[in-house]
N, CA, C and O atoms as a Maestro MAE file, in Angstrom:
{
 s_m_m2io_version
 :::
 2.0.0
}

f_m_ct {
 s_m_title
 :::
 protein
 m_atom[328] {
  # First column is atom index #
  i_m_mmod_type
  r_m_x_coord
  r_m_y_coord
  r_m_z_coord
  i_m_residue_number
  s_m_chain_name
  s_m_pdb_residue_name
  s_m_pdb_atom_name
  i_m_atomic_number
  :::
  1 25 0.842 -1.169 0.000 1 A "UNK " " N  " 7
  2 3 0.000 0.000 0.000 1 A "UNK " " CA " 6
  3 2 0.895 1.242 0.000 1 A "UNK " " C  " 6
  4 15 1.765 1.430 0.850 1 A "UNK " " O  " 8
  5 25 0.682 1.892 -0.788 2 A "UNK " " N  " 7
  6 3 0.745 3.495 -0.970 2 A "UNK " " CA " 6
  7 2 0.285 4.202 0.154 2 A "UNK " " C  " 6
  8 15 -0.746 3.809 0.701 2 A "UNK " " O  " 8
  9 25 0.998 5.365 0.665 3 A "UNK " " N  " 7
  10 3 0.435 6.500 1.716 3 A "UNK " " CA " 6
  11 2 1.788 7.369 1.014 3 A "UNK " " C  " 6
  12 15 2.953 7.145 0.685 3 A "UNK " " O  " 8
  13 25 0.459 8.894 1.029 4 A "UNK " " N  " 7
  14 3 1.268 9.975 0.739 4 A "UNK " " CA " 6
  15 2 0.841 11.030 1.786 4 A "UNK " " C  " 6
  16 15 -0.316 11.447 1.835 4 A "UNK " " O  " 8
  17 25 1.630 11.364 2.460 5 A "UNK " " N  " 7
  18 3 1.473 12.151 3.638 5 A "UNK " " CA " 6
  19 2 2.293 13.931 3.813 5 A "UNK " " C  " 6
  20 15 3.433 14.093 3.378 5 A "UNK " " O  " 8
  21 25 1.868 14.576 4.181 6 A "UNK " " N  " 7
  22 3 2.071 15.834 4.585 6 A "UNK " " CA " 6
  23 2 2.743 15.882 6.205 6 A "UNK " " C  " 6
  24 15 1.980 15.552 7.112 6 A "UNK " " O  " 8
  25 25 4.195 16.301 6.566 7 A "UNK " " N  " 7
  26 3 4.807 16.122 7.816 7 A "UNK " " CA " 6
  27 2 4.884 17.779 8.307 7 A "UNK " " C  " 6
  28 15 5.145 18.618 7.444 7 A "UNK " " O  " 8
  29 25 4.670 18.162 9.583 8 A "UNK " " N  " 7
  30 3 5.056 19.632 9.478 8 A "UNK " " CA " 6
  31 2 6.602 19.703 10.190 8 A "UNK " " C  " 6
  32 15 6.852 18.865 11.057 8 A "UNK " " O  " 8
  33 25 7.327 20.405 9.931 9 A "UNK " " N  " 7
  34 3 8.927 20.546 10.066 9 A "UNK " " CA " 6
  35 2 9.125 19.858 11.289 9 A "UNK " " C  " 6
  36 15 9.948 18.946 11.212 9 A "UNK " " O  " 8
  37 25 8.552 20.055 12.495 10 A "UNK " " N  " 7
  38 3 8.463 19.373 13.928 10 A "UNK " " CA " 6
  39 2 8.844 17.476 13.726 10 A "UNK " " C  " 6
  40 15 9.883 16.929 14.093 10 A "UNK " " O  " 8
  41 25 7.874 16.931 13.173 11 A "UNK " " N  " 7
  42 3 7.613 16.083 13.032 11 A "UNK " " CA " 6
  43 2 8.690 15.142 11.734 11 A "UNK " " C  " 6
  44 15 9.098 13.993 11.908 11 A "UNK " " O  " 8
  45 25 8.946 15.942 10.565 12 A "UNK " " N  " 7
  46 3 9.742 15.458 9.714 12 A "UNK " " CA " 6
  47 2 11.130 15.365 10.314 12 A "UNK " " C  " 6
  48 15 11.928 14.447 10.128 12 A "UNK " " O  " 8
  49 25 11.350 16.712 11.246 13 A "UNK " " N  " 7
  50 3 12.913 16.170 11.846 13 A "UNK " " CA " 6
  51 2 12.698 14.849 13.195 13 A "UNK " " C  " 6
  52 15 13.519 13.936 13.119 13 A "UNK " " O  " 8
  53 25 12.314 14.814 13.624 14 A "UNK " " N  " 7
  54 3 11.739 13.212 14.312 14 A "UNK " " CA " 6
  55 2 11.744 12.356 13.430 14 A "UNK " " C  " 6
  56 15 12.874 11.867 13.435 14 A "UNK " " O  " 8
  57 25 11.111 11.872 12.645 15 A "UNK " " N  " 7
  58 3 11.200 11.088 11.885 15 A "UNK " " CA " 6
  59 2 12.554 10.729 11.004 15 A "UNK " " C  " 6
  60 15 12.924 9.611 10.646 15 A "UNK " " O  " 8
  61 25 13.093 11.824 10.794 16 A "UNK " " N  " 7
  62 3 14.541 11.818 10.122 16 A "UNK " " CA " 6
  63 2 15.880 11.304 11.179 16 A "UNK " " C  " 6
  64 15 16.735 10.462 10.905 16 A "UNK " " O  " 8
  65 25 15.730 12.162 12.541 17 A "UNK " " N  " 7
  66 3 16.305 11.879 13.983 17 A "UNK " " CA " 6
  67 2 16.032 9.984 13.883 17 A "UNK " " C  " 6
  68 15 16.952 9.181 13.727 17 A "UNK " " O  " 8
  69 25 14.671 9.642 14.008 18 A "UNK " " N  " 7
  70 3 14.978 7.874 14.008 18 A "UNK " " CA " 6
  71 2 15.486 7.299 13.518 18 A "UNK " " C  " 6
  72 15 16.163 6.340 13.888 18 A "UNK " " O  " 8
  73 25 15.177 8.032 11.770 19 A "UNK " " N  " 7
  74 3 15.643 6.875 11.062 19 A "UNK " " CA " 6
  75 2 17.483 7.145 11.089 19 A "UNK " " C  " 6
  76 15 18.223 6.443 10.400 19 A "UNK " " O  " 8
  77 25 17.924 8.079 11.846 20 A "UNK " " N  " 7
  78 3 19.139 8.309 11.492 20 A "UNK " " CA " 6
  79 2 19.967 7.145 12.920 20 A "UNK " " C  " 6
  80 15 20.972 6.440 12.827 20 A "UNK " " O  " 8
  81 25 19.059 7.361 14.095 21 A "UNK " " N  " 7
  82 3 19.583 6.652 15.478 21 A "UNK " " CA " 6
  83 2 19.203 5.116 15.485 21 A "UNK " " C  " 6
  84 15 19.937 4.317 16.067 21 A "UNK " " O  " 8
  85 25 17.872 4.644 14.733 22 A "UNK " " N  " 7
  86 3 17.577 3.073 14.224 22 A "UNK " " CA " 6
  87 2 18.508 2.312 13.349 22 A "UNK " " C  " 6
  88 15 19.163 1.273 13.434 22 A "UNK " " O  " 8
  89 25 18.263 3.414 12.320 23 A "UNK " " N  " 7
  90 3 19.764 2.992 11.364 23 A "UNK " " CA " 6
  91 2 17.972 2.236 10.243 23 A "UNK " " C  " 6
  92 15 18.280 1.258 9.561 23 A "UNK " " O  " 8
  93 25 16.699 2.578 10.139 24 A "UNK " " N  " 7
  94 3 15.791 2.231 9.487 24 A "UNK " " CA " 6
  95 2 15.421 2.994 8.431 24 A "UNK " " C  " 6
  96 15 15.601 4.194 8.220 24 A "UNK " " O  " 8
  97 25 14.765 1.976 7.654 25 A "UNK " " N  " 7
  98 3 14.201 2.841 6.067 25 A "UNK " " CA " 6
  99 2 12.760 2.934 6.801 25 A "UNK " " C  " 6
  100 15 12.356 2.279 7.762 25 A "UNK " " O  " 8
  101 25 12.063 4.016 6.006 26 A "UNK " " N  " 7
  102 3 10.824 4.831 6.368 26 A "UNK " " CA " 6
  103 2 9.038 3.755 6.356 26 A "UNK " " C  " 6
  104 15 8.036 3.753 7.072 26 A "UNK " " O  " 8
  105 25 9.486 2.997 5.127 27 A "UNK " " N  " 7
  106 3 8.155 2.007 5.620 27 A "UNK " " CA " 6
  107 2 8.622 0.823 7.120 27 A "UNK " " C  " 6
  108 15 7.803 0.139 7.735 27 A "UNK " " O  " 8
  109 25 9.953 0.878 7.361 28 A "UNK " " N  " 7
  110 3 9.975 -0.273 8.836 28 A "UNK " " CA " 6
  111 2 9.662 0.931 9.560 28 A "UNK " " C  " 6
  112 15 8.432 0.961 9.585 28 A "UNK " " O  " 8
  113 25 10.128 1.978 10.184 29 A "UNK " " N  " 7
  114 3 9.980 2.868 10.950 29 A "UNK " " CA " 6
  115 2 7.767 2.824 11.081 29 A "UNK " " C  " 6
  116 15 7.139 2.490 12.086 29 A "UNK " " O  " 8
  117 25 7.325 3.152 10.096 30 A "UNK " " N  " 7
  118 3 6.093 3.408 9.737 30 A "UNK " " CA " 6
  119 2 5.469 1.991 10.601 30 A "UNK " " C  " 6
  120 15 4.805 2.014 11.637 30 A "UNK " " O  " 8
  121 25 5.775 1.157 10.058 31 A "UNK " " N  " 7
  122 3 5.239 -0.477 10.412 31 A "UNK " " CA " 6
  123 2 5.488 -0.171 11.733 31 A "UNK " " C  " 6
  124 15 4.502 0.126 12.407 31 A "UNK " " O  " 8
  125 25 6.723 -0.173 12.339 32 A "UNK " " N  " 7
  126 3 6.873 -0.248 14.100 32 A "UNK " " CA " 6
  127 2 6.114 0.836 15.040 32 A "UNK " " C  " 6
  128 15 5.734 0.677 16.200 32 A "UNK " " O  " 8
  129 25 5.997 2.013 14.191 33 A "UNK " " N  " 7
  130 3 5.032 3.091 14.976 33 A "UNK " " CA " 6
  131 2 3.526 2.452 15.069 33 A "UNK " " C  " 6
  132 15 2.903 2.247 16.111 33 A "UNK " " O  " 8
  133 25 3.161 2.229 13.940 34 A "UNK " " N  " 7
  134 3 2.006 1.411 14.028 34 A "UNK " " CA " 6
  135 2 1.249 0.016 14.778 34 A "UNK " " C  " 6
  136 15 0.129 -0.298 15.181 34 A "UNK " " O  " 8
  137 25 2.681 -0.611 14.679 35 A "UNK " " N  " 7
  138 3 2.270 -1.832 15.680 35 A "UNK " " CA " 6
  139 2 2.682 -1.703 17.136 35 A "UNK " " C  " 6
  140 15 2.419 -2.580 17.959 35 A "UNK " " O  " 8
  141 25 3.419 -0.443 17.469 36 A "UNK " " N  " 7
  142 3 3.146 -0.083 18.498 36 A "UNK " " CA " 6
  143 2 2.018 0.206 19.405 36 A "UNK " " C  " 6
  144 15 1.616 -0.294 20.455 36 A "UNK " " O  " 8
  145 25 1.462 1.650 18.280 37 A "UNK " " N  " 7
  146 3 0.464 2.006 18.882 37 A "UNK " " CA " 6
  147 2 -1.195 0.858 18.576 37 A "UNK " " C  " 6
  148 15 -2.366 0.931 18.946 37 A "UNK " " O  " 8
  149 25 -0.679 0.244 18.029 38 A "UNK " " N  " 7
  150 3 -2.123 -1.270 17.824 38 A "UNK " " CA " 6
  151 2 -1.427 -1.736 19.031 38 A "UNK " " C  " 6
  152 15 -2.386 -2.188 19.657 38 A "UNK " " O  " 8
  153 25 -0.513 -1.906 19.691 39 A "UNK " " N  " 7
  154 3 -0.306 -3.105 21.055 39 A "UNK " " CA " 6
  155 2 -0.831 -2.122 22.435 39 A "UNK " " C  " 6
  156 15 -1.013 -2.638 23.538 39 A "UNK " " O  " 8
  157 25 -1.038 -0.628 22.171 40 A "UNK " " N  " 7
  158 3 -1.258 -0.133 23.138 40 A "UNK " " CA " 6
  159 2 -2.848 -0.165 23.202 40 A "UNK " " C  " 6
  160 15 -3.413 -0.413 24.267 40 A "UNK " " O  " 8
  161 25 -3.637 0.123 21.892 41 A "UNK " " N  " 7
  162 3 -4.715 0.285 21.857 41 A "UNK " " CA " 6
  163 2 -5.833 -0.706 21.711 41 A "UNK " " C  " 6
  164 15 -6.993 -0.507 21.350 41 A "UNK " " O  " 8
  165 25 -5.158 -1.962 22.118 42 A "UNK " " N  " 7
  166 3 -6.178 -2.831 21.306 42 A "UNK " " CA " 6
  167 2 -6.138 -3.714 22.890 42 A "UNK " " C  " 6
  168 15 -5.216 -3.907 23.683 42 A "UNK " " O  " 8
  169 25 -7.408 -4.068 22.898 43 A "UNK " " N  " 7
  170 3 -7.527 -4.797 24.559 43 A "UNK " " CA " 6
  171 2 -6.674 -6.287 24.292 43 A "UNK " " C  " 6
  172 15 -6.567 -6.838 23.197 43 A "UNK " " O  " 8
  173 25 -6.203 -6.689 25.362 44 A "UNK " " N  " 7
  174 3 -5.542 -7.975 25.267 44 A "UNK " " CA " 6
  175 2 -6.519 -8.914 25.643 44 A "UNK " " C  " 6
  176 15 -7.151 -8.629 26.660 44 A "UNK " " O  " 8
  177 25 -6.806 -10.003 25.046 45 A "UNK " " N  " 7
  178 3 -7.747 -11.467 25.412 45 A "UNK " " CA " 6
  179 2 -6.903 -12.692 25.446 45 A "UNK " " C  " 6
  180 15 -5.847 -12.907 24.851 45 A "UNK " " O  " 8
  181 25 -7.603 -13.486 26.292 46 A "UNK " " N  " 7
  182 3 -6.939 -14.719 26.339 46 A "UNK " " CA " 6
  183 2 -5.591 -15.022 26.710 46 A "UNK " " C  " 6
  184 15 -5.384 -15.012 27.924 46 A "UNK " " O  " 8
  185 25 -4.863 -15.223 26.148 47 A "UNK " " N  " 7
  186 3 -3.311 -15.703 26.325 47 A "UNK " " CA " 6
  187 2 -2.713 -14.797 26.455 47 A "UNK " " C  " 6
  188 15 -1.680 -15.002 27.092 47 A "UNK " " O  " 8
  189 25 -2.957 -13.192 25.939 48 A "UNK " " N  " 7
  190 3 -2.490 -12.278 25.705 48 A "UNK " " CA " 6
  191 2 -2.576 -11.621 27.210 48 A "UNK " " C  " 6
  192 15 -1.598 -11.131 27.774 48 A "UNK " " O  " 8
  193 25 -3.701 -11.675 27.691 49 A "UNK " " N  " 7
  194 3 -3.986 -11.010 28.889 49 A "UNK " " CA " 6
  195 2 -3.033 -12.159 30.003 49 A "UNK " " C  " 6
  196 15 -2.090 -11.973 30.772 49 A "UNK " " O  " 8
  197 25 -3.637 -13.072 29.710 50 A "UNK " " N  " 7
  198 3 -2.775 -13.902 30.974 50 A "UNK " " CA " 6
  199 2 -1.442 -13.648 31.322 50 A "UNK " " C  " 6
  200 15 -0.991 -13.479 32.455 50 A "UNK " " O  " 8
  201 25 -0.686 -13.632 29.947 51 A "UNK " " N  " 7
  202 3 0.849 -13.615 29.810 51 A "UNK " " CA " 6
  203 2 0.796 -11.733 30.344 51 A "UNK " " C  " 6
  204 15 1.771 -11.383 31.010 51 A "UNK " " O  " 8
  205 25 0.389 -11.319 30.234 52 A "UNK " " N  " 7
  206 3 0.227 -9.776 30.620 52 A "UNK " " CA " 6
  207 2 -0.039 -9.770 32.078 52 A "UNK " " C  " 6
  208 15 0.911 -9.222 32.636 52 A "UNK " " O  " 8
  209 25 -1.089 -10.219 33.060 53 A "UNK " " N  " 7
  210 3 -1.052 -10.478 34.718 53 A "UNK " " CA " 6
  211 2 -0.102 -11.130 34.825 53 A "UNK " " C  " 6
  212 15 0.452 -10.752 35.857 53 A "UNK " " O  " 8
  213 25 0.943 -12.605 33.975 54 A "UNK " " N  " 7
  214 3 1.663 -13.437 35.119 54 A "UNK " " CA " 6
  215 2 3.056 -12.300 35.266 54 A "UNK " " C  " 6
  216 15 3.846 -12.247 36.209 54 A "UNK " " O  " 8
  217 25 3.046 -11.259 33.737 55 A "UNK " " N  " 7
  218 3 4.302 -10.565 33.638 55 A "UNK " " CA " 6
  219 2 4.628 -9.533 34.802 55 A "UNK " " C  " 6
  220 15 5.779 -9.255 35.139 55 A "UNK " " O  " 8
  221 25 3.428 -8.972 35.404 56 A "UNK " " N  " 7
  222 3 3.217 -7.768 36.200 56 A "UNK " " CA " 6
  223 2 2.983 -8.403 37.337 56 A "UNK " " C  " 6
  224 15 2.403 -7.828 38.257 56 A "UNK " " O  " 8
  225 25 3.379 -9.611 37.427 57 A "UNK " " N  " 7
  226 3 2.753 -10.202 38.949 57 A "UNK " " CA " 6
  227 2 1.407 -10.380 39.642 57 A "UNK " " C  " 6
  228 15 1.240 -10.342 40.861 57 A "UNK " " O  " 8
  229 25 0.293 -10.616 38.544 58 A "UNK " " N  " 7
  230 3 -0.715 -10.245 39.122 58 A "UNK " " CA " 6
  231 2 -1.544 -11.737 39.562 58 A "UNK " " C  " 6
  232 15 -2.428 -12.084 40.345 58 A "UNK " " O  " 8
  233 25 -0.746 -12.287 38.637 59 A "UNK " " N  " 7
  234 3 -1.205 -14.107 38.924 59 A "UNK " " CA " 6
  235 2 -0.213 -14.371 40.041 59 A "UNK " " C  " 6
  236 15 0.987 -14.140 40.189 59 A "UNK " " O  " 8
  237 25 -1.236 -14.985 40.825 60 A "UNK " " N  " 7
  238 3 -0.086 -15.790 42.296 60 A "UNK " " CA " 6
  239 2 0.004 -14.703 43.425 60 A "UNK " " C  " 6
  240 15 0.657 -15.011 44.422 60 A "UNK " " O  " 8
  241 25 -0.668 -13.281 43.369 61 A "UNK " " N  " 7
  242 3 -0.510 -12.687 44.291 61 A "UNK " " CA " 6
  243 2 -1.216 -12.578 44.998 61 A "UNK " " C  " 6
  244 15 -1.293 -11.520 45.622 61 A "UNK " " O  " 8
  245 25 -2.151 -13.730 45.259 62 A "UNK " " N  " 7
  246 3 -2.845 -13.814 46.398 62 A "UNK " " CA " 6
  247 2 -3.167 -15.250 47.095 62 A "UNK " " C  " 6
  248 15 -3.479 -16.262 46.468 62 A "UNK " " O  " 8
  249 25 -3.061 -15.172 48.208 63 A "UNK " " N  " 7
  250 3 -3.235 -16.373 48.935 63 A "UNK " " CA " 6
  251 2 -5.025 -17.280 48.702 63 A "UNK " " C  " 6
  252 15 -6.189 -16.971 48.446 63 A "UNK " " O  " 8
  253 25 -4.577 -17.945 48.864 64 A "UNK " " N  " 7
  254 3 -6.202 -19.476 48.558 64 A "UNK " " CA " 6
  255 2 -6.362 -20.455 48.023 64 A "UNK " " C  " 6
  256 15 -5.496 -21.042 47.375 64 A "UNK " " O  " 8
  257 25 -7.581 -20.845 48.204 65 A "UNK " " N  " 7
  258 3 -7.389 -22.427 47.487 65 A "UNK " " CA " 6
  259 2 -7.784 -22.398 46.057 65 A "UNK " " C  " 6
  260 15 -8.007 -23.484 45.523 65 A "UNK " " O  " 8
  261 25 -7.913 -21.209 45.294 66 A "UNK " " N  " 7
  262 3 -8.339 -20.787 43.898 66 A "UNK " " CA " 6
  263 2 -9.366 -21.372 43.607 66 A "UNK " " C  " 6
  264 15 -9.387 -22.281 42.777 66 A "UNK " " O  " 8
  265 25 -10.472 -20.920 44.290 67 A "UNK " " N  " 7
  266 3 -12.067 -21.392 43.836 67 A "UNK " " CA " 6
  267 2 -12.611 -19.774 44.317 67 A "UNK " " C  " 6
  268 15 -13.826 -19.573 44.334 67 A "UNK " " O  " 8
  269 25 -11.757 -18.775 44.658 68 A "UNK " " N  " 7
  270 3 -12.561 -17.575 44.989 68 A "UNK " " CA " 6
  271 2 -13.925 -17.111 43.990 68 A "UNK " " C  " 6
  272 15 -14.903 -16.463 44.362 68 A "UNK " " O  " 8
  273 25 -13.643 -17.678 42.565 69 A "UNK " " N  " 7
  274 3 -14.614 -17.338 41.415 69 A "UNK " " CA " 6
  275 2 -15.810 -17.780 42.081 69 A "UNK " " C  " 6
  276 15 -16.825 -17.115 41.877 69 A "UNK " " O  " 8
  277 25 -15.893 -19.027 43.027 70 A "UNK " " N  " 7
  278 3 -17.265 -20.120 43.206 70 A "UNK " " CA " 6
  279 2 -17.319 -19.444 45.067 70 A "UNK " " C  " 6
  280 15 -18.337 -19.062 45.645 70 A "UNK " " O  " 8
  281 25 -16.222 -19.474 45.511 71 A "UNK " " N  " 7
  282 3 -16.933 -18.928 47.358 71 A "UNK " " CA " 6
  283 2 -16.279 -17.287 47.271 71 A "UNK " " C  " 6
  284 15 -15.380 -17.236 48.111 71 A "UNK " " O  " 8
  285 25 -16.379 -16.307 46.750 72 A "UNK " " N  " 7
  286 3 -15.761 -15.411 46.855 72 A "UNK " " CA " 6
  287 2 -16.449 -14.143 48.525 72 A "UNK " " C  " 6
  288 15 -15.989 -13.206 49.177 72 A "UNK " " O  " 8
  289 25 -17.927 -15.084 48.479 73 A "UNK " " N  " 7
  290 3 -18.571 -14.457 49.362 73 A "UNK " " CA " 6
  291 2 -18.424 -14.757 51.238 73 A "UNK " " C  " 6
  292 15 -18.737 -13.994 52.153 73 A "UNK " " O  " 8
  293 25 -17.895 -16.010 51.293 74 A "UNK " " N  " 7
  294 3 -17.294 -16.833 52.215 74 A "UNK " " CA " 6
  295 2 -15.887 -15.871 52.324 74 A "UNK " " C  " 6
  296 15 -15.845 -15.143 53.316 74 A "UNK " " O  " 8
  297 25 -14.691 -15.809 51.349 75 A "UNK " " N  " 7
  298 3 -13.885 -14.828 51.672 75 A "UNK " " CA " 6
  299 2 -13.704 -14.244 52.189 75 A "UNK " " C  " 6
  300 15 -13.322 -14.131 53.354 75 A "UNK " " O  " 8
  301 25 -14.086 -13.335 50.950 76 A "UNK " " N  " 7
  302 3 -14.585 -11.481 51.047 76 A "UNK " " CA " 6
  303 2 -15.131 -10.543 52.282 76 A "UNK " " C  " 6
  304 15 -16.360 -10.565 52.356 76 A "UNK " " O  " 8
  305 25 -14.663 -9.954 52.991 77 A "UNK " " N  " 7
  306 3 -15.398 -9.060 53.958 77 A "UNK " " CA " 6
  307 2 -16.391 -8.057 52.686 77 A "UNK " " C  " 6
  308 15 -15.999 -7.394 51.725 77 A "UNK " " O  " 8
  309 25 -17.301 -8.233 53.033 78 A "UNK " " N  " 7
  310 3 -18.168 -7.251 52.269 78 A "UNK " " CA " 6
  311 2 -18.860 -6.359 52.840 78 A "UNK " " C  " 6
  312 15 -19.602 -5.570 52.255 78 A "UNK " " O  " 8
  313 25 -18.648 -6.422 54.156 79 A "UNK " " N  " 7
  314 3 -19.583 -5.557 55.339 79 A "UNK " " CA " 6
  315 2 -19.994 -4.377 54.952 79 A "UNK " " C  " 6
  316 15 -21.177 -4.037 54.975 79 A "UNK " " O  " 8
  317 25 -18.819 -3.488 54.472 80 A "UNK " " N  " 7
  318 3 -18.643 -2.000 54.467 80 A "UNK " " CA " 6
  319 2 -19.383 -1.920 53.189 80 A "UNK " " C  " 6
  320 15 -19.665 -0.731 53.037 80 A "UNK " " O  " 8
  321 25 -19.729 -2.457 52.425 81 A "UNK " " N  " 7
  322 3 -20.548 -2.339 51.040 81 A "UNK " " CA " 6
  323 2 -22.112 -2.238 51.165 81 A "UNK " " C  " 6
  324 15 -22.847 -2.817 51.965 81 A "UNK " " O  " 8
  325 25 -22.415 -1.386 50.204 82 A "UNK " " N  " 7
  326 3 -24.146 -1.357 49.707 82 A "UNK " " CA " 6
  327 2 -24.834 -2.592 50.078 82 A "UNK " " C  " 6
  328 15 -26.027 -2.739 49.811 82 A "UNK " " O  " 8
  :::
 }
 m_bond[327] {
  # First column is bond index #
  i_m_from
  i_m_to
  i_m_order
  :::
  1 1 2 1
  2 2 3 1
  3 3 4 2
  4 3 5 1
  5 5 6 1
  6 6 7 1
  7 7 8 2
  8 7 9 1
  9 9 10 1
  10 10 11 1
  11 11 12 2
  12 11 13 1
  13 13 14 1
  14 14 15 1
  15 15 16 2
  16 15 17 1
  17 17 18 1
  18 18 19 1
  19 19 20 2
  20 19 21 1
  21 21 22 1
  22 22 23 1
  23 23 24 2
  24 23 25 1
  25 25 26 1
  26 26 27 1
  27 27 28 2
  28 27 29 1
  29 29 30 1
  30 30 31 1
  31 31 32 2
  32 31 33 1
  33 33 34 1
  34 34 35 1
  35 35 36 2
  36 35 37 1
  37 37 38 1
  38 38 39 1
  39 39 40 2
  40 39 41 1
  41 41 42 1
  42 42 43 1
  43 43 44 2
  44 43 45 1
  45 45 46 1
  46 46 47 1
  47 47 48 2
  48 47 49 1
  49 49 50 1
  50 50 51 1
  51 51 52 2
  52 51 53 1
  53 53 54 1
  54 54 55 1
  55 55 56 2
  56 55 57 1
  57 57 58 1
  58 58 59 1
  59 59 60 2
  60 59 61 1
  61 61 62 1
  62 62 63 1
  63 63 64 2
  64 63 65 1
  65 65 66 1
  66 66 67 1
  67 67 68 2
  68 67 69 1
  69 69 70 1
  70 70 71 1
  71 71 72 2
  72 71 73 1
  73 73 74 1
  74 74 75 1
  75 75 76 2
  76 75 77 1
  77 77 78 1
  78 78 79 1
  79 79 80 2
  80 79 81 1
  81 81 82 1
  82 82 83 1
  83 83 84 2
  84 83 85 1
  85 85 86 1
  86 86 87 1
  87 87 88 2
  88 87 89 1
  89 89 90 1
  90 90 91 1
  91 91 92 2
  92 91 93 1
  93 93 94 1
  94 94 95 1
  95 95 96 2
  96 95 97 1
  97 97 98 1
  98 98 99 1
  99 99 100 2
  100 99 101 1
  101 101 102 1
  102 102 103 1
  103 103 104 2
  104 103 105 1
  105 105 106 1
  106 106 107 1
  107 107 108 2
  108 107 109 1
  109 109 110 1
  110 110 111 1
  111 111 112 2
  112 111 113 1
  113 113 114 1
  114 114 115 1
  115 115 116 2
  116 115 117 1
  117 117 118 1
  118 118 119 1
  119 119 120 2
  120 119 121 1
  121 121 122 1
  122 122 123 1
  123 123 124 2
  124 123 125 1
  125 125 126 1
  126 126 127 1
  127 127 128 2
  128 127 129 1
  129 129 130 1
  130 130 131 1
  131 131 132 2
  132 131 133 1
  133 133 134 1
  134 134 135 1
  135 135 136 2
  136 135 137 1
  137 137 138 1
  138 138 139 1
  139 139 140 2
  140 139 141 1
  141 141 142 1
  142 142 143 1
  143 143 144 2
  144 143 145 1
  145 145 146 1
  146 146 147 1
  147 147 148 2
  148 147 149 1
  149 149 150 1
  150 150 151 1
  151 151 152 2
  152 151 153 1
  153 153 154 1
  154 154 155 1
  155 155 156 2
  156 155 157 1
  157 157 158 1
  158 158 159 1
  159 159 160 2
  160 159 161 1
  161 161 162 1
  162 162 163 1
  163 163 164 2
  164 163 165 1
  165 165 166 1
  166 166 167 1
  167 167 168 2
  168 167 169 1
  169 169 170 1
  170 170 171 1
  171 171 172 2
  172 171 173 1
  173 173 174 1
  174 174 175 1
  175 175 176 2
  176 175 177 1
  177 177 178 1
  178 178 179 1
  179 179 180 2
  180 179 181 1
  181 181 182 1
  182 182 183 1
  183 183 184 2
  184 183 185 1
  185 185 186 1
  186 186 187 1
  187 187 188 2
  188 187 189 1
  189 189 190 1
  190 190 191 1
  191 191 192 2
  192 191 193 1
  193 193 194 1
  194 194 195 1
  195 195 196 2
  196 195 197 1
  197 197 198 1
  198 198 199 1
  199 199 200 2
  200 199 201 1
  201 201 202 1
  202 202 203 1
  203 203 204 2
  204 203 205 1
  205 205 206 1
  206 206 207 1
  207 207 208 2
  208 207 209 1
  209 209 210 1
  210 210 211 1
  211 211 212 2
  212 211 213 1
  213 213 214 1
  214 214 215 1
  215 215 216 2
  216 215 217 1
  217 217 218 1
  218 218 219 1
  219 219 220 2
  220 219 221 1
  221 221 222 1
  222 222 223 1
  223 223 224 2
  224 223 225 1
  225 225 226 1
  226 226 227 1
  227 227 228 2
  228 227 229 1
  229 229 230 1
  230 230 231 1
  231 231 232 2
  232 231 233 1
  233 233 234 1
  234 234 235 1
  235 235 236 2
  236 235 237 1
  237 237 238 1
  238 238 239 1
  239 239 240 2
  240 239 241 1
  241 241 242 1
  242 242 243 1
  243 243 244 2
  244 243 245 1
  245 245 246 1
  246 246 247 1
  247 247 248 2
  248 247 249 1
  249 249 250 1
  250 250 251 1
  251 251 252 2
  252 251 253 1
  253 253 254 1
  254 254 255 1
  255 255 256 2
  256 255 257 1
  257 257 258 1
  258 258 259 1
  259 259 260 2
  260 259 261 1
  261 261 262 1
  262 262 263 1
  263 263 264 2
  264 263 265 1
  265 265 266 1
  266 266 267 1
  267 267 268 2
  268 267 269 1
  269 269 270 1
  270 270 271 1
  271 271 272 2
  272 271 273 1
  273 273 274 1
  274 274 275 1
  275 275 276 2
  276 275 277 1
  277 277 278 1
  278 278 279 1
  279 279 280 2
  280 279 281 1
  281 281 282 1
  282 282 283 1
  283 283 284 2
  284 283 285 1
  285 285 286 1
  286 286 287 1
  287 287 288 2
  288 287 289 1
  289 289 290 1
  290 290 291 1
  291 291 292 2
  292 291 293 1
  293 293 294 1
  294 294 295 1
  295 295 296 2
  296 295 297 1
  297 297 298 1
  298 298 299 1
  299 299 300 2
  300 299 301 1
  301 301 302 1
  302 302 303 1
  303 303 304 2
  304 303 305 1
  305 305 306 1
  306 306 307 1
  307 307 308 2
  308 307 309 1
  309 309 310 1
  310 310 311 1
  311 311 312 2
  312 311 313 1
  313 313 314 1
  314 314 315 1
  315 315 316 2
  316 315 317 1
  317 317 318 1
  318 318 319 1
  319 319 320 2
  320 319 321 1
  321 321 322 1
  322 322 323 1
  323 323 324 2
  324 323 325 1
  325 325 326 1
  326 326 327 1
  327 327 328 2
  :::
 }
}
């Protein structure tokens, strides 16, 4: 695919600055900005999310017998709630 684009001076020296510190030609530069901002914007599911909680520690950081999904109410102090 073709893209013909308009840069304003700000922006063309950035773009020139990368490709000069990457050592990249202008459609990889283009591709990596893009699949950047698709990994930021796009919700993670499944495997994606998992591997995303075990990375940040979010799997394993809590104590139980991992059925909270089925007794979470047995747990849970819920007192202070509606």
């Amino acid at each position: 695919m073709q893209i013909n684009t308009e840069l304003d001076s700000r922006h063309y020296e950035k773009l020139r600055q990368l490709q000069r510190t990457m050592g990249k030609d202008l459609p990889t530069l283009l591709a990596f900005a893009i699949d950047d901002l698709y990994a930021r914007h796009t919700v993670a599911t499944g495997h994606e999310a998992l591997a995303i909680f075990r990375q940040n520690g979010f799997i394993g950081c809590l104590r139980g017998d991992g059925q909270l999904s089925q007794n979470y109410k047995k747990e849970l102090n819920l007192n202070d709630k509606l």
